[in-house]
C-alpha positions as a LaTeX table, in Angstrom:
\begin{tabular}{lrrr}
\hline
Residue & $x$ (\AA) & $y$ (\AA) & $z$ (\AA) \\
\hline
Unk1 & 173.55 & 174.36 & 103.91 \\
Unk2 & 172.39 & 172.12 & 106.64 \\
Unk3 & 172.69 & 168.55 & 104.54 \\
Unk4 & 174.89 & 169.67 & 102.87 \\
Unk5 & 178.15 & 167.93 & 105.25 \\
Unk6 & 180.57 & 166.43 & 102.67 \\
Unk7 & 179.05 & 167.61 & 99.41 \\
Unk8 & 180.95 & 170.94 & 97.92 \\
Unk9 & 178.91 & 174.30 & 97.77 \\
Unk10 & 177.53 & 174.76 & 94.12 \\
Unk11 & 177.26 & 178.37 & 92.33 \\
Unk12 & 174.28 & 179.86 & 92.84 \\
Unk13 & 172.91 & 180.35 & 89.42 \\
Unk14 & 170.21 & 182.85 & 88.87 \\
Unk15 & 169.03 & 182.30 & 85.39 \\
Unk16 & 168.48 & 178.62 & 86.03 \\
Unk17 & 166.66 & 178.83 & 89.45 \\
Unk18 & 164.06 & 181.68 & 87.45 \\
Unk19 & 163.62 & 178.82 & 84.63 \\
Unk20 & 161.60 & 177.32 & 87.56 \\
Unk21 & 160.38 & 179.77 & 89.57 \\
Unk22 & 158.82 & 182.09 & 86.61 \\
Unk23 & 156.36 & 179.69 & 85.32 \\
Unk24 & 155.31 & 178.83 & 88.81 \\
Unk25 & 155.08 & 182.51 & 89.16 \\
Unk26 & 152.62 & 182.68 & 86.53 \\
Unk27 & 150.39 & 179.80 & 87.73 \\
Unk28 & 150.21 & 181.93 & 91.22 \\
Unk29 & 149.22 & 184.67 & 90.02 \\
Unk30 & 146.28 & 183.25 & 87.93 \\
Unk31 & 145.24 & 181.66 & 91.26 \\
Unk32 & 145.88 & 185.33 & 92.77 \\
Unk33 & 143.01 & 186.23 & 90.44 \\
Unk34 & 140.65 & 183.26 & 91.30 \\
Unk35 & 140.96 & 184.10 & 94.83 \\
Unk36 & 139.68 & 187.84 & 93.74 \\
Unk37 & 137.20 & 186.07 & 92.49 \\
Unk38 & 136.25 & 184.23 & 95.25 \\
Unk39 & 137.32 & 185.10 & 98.33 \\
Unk40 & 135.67 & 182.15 & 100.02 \\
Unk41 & 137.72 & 179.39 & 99.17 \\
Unk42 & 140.25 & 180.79 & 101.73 \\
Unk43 & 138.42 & 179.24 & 104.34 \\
Unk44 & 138.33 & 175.89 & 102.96 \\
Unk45 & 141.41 & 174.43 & 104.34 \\
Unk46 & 141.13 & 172.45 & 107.44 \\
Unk47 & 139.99 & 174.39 & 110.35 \\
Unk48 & 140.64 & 177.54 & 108.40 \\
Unk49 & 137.30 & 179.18 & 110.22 \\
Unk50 & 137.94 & 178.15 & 114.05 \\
Unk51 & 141.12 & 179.80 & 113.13 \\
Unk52 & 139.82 & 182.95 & 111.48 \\
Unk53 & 137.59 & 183.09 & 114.94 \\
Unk54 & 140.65 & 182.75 & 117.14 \\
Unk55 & 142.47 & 185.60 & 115.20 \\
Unk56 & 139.74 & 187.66 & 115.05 \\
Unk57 & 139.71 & 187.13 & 118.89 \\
Unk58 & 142.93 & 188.98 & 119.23 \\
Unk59 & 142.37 & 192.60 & 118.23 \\
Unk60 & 139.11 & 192.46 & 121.55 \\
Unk61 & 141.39 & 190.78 & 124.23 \\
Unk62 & 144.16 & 193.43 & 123.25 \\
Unk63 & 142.14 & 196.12 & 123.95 \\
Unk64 & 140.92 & 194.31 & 127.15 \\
Unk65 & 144.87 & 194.01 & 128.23 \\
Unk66 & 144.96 & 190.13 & 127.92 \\
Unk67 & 146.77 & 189.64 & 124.97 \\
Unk68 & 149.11 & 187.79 & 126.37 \\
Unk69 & 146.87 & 185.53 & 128.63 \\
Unk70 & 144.71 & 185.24 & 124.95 \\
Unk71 & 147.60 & 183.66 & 122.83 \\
Unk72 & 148.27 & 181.39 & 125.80 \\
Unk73 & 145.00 & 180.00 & 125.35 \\
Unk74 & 144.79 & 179.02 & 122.28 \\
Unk75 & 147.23 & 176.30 & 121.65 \\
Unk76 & 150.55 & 176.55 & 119.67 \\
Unk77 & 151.08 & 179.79 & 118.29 \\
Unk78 & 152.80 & 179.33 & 114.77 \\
Unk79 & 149.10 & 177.64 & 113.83 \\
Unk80 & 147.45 & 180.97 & 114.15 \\
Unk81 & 149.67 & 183.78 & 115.22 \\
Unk82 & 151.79 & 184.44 & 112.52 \\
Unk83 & 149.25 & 184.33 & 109.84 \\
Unk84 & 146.76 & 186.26 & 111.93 \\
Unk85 & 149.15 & 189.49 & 112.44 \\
Unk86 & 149.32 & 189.63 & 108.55 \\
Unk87 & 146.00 & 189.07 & 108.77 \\
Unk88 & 145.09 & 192.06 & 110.78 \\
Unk89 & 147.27 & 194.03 & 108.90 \\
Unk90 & 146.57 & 193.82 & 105.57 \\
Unk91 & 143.51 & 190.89 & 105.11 \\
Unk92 & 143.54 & 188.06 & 103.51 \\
Unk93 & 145.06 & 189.16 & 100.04 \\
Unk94 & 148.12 & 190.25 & 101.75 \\
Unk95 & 148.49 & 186.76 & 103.48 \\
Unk96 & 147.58 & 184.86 & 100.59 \\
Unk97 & 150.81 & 186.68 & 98.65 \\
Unk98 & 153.24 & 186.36 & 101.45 \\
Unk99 & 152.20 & 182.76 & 101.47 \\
Unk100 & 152.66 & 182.48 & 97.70 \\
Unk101 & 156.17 & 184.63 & 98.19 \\
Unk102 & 156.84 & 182.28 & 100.84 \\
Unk103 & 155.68 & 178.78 & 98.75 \\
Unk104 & 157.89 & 180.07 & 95.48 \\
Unk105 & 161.05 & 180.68 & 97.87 \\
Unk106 & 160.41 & 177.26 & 98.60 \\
Unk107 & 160.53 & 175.86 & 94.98 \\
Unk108 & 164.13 & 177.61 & 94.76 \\
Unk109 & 165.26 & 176.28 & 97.97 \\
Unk110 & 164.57 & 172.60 & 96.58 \\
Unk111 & 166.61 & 173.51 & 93.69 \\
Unk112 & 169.68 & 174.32 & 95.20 \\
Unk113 & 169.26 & 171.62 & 97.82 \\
Unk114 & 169.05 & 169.00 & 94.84 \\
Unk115 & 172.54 & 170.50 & 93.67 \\
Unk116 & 174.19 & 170.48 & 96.83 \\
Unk117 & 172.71 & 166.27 & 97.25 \\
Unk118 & 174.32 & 165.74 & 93.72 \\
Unk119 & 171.66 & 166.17 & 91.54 \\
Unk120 & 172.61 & 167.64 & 87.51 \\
Unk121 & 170.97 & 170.79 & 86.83 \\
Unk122 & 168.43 & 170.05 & 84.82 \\
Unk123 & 167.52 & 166.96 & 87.45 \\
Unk124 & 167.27 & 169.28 & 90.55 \\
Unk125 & 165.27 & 171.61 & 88.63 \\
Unk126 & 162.75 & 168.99 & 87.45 \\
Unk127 & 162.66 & 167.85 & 90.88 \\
Unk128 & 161.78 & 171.77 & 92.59 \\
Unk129 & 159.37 & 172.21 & 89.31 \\
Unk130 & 157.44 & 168.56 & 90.09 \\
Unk131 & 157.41 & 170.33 & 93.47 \\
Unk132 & 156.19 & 173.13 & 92.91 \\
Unk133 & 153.06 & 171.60 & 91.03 \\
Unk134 & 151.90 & 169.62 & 93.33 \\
Unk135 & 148.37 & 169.72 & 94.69 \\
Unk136 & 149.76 & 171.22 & 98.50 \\
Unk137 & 152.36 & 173.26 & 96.89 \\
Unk138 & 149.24 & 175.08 & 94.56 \\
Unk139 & 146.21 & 175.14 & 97.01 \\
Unk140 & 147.71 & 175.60 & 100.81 \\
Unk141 & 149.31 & 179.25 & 100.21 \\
Unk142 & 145.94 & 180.48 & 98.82 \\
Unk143 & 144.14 & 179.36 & 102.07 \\
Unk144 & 144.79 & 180.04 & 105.30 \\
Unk145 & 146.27 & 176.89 & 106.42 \\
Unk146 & 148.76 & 175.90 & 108.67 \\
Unk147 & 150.99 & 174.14 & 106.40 \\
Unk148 & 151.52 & 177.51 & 104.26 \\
Unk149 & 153.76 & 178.30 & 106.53 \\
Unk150 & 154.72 & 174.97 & 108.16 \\
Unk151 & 156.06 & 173.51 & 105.27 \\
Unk152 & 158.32 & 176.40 & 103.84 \\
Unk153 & 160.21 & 176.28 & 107.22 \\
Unk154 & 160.97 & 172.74 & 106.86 \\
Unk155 & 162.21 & 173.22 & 103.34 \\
Unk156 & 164.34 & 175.81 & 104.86 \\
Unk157 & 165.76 & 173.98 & 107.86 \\
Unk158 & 167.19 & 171.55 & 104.96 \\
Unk159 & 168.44 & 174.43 & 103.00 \\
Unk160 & 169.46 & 176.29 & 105.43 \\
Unk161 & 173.30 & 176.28 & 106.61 \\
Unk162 & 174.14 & 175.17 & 109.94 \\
Unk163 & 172.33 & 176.96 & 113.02 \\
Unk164 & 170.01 & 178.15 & 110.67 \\
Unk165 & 168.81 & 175.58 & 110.05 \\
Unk166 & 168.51 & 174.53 & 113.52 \\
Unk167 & 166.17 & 177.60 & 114.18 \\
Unk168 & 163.89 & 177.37 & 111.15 \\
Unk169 & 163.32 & 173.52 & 112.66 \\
Unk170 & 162.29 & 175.14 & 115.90 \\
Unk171 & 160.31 & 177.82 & 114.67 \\
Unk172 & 158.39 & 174.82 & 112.42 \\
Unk173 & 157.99 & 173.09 & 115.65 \\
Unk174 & 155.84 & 176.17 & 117.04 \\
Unk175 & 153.44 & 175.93 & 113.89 \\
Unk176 & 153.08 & 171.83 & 114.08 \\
Unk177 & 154.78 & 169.89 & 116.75 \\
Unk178 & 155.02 & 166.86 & 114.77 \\
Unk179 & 158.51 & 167.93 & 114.30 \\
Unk180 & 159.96 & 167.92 & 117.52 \\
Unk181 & 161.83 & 164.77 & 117.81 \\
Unk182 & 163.43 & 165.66 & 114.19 \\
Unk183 & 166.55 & 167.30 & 115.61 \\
Unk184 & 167.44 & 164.33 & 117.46 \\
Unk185 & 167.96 & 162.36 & 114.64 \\
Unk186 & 168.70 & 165.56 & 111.70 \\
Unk187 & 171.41 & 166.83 & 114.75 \\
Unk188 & 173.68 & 164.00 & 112.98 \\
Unk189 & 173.98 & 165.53 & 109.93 \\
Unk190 & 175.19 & 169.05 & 111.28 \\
Unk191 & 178.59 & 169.74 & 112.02 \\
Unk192 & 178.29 & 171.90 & 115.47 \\
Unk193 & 175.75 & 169.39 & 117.07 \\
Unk194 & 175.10 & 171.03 & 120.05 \\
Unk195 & 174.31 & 174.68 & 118.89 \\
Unk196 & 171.94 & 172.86 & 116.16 \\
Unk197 & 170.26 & 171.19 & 119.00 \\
Unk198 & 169.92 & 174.04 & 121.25 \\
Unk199 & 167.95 & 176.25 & 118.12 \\
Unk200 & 166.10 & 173.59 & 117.24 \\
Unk201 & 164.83 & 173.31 & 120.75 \\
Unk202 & 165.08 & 176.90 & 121.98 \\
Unk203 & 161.68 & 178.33 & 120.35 \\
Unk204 & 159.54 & 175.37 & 121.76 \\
Unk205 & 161.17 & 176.13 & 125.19 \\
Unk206 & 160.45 & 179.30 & 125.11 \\
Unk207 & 156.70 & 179.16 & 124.63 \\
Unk208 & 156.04 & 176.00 & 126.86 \\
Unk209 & 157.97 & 178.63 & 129.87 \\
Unk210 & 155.18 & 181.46 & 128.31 \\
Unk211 & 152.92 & 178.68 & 128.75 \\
Unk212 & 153.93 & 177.52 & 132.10 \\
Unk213 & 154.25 & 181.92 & 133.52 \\
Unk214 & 150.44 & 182.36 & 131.79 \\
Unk215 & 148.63 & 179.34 & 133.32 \\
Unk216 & 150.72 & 177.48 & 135.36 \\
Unk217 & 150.81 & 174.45 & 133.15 \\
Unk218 & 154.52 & 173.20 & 131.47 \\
Unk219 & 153.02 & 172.18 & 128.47 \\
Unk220 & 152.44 & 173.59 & 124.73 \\
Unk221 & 149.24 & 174.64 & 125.70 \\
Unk222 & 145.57 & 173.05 & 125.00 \\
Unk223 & 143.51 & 173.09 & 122.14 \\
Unk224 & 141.16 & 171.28 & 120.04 \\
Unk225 & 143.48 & 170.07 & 117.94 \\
Unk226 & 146.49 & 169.33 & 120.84 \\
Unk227 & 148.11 & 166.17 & 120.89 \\
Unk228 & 146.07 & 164.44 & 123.80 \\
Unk229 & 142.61 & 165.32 & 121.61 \\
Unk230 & 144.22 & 163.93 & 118.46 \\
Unk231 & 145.02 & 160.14 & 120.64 \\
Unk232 & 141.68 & 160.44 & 122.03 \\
Unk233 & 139.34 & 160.54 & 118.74 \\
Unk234 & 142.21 & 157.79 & 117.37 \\
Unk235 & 141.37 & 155.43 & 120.25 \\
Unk236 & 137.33 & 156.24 & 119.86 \\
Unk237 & 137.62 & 155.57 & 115.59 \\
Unk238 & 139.89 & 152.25 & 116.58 \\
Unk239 & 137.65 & 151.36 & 119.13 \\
Unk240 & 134.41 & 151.53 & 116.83 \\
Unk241 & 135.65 & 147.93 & 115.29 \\
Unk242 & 135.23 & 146.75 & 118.69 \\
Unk243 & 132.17 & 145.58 & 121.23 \\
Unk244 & 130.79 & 148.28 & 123.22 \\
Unk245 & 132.42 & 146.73 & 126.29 \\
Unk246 & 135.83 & 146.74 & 125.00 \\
Unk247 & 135.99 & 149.90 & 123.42 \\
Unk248 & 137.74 & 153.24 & 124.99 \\
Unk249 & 135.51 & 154.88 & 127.49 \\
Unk250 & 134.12 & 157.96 & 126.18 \\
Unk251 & 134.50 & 161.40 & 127.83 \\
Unk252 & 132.27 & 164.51 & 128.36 \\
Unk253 & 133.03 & 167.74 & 126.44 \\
Unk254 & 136.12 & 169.74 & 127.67 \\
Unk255 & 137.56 & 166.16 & 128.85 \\
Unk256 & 138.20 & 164.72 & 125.55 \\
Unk257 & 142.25 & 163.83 & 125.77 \\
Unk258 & 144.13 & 160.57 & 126.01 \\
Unk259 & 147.68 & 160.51 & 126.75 \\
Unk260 & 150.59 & 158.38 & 125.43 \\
Unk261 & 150.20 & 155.96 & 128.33 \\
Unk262 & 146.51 & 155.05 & 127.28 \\
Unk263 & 147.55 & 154.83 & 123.60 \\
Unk264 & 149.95 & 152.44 & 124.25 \\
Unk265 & 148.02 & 150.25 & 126.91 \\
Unk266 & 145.41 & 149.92 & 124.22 \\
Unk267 & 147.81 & 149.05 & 121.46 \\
Unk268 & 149.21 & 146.69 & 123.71 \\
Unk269 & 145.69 & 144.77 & 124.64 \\
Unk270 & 144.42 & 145.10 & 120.60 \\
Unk271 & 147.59 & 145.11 & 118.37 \\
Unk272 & 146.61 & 143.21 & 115.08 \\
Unk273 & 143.31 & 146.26 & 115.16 \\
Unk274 & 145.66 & 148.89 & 116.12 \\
Unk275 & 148.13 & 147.46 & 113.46 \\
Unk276 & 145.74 & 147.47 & 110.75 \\
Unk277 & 144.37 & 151.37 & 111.19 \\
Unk278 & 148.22 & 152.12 & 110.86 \\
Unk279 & 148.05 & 150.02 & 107.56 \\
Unk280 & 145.40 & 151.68 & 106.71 \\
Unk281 & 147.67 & 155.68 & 107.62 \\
Unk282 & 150.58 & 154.19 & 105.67 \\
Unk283 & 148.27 & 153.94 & 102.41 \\
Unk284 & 146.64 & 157.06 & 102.73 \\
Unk285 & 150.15 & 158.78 & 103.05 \\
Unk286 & 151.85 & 157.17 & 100.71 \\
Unk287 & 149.05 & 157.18 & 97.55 \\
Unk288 & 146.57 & 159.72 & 98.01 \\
Unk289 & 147.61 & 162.79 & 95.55 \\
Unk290 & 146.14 & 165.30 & 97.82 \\
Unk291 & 144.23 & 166.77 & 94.35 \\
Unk292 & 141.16 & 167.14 & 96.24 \\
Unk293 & 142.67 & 169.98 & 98.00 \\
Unk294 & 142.48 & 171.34 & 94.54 \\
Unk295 & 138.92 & 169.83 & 93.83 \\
Unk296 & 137.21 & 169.91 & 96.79 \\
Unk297 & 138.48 & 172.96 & 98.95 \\
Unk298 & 140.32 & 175.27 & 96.22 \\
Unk299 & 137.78 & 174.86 & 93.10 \\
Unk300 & 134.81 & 173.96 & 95.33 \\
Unk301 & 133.90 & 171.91 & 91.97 \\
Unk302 & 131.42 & 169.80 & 94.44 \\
Unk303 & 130.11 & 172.54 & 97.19 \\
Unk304 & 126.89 & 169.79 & 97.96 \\
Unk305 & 129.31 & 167.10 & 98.99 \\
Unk306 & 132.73 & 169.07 & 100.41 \\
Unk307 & 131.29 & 168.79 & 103.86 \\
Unk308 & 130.21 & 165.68 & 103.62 \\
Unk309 & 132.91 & 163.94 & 102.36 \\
Unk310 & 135.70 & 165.82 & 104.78 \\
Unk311 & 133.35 & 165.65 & 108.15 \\
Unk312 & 135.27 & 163.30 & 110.41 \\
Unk313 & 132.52 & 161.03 & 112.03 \\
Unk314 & 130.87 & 160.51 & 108.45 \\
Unk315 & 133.45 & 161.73 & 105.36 \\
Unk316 & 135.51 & 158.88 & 103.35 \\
Unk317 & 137.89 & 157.88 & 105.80 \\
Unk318 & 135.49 & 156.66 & 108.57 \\
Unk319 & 133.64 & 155.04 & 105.95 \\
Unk320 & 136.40 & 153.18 & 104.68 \\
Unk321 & 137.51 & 152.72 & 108.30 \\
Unk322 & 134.13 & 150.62 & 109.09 \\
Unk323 & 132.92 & 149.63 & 105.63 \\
Unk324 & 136.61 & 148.58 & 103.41 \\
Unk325 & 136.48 & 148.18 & 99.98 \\
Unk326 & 132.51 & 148.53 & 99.71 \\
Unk327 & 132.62 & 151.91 & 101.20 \\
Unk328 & 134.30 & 152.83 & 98.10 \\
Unk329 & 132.32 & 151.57 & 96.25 \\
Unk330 & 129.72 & 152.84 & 97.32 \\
Unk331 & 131.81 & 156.37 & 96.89 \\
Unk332 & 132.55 & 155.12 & 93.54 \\
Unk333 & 129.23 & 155.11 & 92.58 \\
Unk334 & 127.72 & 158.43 & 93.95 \\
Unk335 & 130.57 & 160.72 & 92.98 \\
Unk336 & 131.88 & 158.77 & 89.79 \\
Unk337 & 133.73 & 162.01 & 88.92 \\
Unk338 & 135.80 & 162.74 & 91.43 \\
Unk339 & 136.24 & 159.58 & 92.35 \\
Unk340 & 137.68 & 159.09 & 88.64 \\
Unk341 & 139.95 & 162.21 & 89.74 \\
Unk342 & 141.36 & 161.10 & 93.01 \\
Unk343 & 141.89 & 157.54 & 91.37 \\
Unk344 & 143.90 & 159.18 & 88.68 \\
Unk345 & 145.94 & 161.73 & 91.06 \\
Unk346 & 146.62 & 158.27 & 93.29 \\
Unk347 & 148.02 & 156.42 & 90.39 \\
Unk348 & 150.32 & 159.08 & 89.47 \\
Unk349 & 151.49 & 159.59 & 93.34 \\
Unk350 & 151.71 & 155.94 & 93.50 \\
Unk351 & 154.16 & 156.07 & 90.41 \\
Unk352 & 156.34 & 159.04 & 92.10 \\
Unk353 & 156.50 & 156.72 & 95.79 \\
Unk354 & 157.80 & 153.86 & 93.97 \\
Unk355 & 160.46 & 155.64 & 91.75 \\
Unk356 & 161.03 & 157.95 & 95.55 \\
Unk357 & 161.86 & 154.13 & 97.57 \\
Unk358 & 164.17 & 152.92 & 94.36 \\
Unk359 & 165.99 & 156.17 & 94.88 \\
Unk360 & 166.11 & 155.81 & 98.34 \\
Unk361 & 167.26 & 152.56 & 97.25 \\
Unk362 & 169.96 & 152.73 & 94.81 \\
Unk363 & 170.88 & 156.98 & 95.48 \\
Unk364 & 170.63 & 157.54 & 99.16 \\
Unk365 & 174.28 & 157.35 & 100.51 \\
Unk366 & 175.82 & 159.56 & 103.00 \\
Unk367 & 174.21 & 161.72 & 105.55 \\
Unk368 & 173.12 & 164.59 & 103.48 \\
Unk369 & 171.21 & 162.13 & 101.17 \\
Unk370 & 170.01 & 159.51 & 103.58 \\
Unk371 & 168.28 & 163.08 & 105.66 \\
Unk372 & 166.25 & 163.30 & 103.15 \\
Unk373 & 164.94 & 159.71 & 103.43 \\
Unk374 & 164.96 & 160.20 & 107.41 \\
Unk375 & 162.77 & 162.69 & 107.01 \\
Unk376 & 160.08 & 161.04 & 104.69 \\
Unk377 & 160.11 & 158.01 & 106.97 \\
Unk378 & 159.68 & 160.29 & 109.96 \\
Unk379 & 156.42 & 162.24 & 109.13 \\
Unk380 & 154.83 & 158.62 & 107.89 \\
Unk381 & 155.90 & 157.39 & 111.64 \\
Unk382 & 154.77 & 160.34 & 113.30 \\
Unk383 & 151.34 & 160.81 & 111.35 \\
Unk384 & 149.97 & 157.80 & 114.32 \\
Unk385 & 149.52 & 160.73 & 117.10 \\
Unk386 & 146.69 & 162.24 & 114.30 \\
Unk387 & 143.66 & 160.89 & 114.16 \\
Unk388 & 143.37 & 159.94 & 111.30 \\
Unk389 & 145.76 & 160.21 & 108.63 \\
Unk390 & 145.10 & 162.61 & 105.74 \\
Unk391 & 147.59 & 163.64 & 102.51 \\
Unk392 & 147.88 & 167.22 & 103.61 \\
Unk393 & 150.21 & 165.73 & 106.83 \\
Unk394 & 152.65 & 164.44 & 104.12 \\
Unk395 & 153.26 & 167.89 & 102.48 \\
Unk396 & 155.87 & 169.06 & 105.09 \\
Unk397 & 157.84 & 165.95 & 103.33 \\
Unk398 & 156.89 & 166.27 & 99.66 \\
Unk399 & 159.60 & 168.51 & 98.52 \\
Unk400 & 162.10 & 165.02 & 100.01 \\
Unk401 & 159.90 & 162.76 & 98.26 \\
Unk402 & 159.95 & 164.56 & 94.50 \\
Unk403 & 163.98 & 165.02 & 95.20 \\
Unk404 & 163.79 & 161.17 & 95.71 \\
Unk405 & 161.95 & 159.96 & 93.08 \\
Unk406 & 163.75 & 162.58 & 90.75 \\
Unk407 & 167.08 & 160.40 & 91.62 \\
Unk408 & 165.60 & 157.15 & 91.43 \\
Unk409 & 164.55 & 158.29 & 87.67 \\
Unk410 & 167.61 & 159.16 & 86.94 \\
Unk411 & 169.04 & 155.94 & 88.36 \\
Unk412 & 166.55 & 153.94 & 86.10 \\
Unk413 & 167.60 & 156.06 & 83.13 \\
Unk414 & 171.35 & 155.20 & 83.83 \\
Unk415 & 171.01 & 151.56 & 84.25 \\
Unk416 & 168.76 & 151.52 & 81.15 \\
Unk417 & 171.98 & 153.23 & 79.25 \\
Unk418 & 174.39 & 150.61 & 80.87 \\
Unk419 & 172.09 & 147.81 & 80.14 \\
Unk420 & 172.46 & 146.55 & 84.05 \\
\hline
\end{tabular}
């Protein structure tokens, strides 16, 4: 296993990884029926229909003879690729259950990495079962987003053993590049460093050269949703707080990118406002449940007000961006009930941060454990080259955080005993 340097291999015990996975099992397959039942909540994920469009696109520019010169233009091709050949196999049902196969694979794999980090039994199989249940871990493999697959592949670059682990990092990296300078710092926690590295790296490689032979460009390929777009609308939502002279000159269509250079210069000229909309990230990340997910996209319990709330010149975030505490208020008072709900899923998140940093705290020692706090730290660093921060970025590092907090209960529990 791939934390797993100084801590001896555990047993593999079947009966007690099922005691998790079965119930789970069951909640899936009740979903399985919802999503009979209606089939259009598997386009309510984020960008779930551009992406539908792009793999419907495929099947025409094969038959054309430009496949190739197709998936080239269309950004990085874990976000669409992989789920749209299943997709043209089989439809939607047959993605949505190798998603959920996929998702419950997952839950095990958190198990057994809790008893290789030195959790008891029945502690790592709280912690894969709190997992498991979690508003990402239910909602994303019924939908057809990214993270279904994303996240699965980062559980299993933990679980993983050795170069394994090193590919299913890289093979992440082609589905959300987020991840790419993880290796560097995960590579420490490996025994044969340099074949880890090379893995990790080799898949991303690969498709920038694809890339680079298809267009001419050495990059990971443009999109909507690339990394240059994602700076640019960051810079135009910062830059709303400002005058109209100082803010960041806007661009026509089909020019719409910023680089690192230009994030920086501005950071450097407006740091305290810059500062403050990464305040602003960091308590979206590390409070907001993610349960509208469940409310809003999977349920649809409020179809006249999804939209609204999720569009990203006019939903909550912008509003709370330019308006602060009245802006919810204001939320408060329009949608009382769901507002009630995500105030209730953010206490109980809030609760399982705080018991995740005292484990950090008081359990994290030696590499295998402190990769797991790495990691959390990591995607709440990274989440500044978004837009806009949003709970469904964290997911990729929930399965870290409920291992966490698990061990920082426990921790709490033992002190209590011990009266220190």
């Amino acid at each position: 296993m791939g934390l797993a340097v100084s801590v001896p291999k555990v047993a593999w015990q079947p009966s007690e990884t099922w005691r998790v996975v079965l119930p789970l099992t069951g909640v899936h397959l009740a979903m399985f029926g919802y999503d009979l039942a209606h089939p259009d909540r598997f386009l309510n994920a984020d960008r779930a229909a551009g992406r539908l469009q792009v793999i419907l696109g495929l099947p025409a520019a094969a038959l054309k003879g430009e496949t190739l010169s197709y998936i080239a233009a269309h950004g990085i091709p874990g976000d669409w690729l992989p789920q749209g050949l299943i997709y043209l196999l089989g439809g939607q049902y047959l993605l949505i259950a190798f998603q959920v196969a996929l998702a419950l694979m997952s839950v095990a794999w958190v198990r057994d990495i809790g008893r290789h980090v030195g959790l008891s039994e029945p502690s790592a199989a709280g912690a894969a079962l709190l997992y498991g249940l979690l508003p990402h871990t239910l909602a994303f493999p019924h939908q057809l987003a990214s993270e279904a697959l994303f996240v699965p592949l980062i559980v299993l670059g933990f679980h993983a053993a050795g170069l394994r682990a090193g590919l299913a990092i890289g093979l992440a990296t082609l589905v959300r590049p987020i991840t790419m300078l993880w290796p560097l710092i995960h590579v420490f926690a490996h025994r044969e460093r340099r074949r880890y590295l090379a893995l990790a790296c080799a898949p991303l490689l690969l498709w920038m050269s694809f890339v680079f032979v298809a267009s001419g460009e050495f990059s990971m390929g443009r999109s909507s949703h690339d990394l240059g777009t994602n700076l640019y609308w960051r810079l135009q939502r910062i830059g709303e707080r400002l005058s109209p002279a100082e803010r960041p000159r806007e661009r026509p269509a089909g020019e719409r990118r910023a680089s690192l250079g230009d994030y920086v210069a501005f950071t450097m000229v407006h740091p305290m406002l810059t500062a403050e909309f990464a305040v602003r990230d960091m308590a979206v990340m590390g409070f907001k449940s993610g349960i509208e997910r469940v409310v809003l996209d999977y349920l649809d319990l409020y179809p006249d007000r999804r939209a609204e709330l999720q569009d990203p010149n006019g939903g909550w975030r912008p509003r709370v961006d330019r308006g602060g505490a009245a802006a919810l208020m204001e939320l408060a008072t329009s949608q009382p009930a769901l507002v009630a709900t995500a105030g209730a899923g953010a206490l109980a998140f809030t609760l399982l941060m705080l018991l995740a940093v005292y484990g950090a705290a008081r359990w994290a020692r030696g590499a295998d454990r402190l990769a797991l706090v790495a990691f959390v730290v990591y995607i709440f660093v990274t989440v500044q080259a978004v837009d806009a921060a949003q709970s469904r970025l964290r997911a990729g590092a929930e399965f870290a955080i409920c291992l966490l907090a698990v061990a920082g209960w426990t921790e709490l529990r033992r002190k209590q005993r011990h009266g220190r």
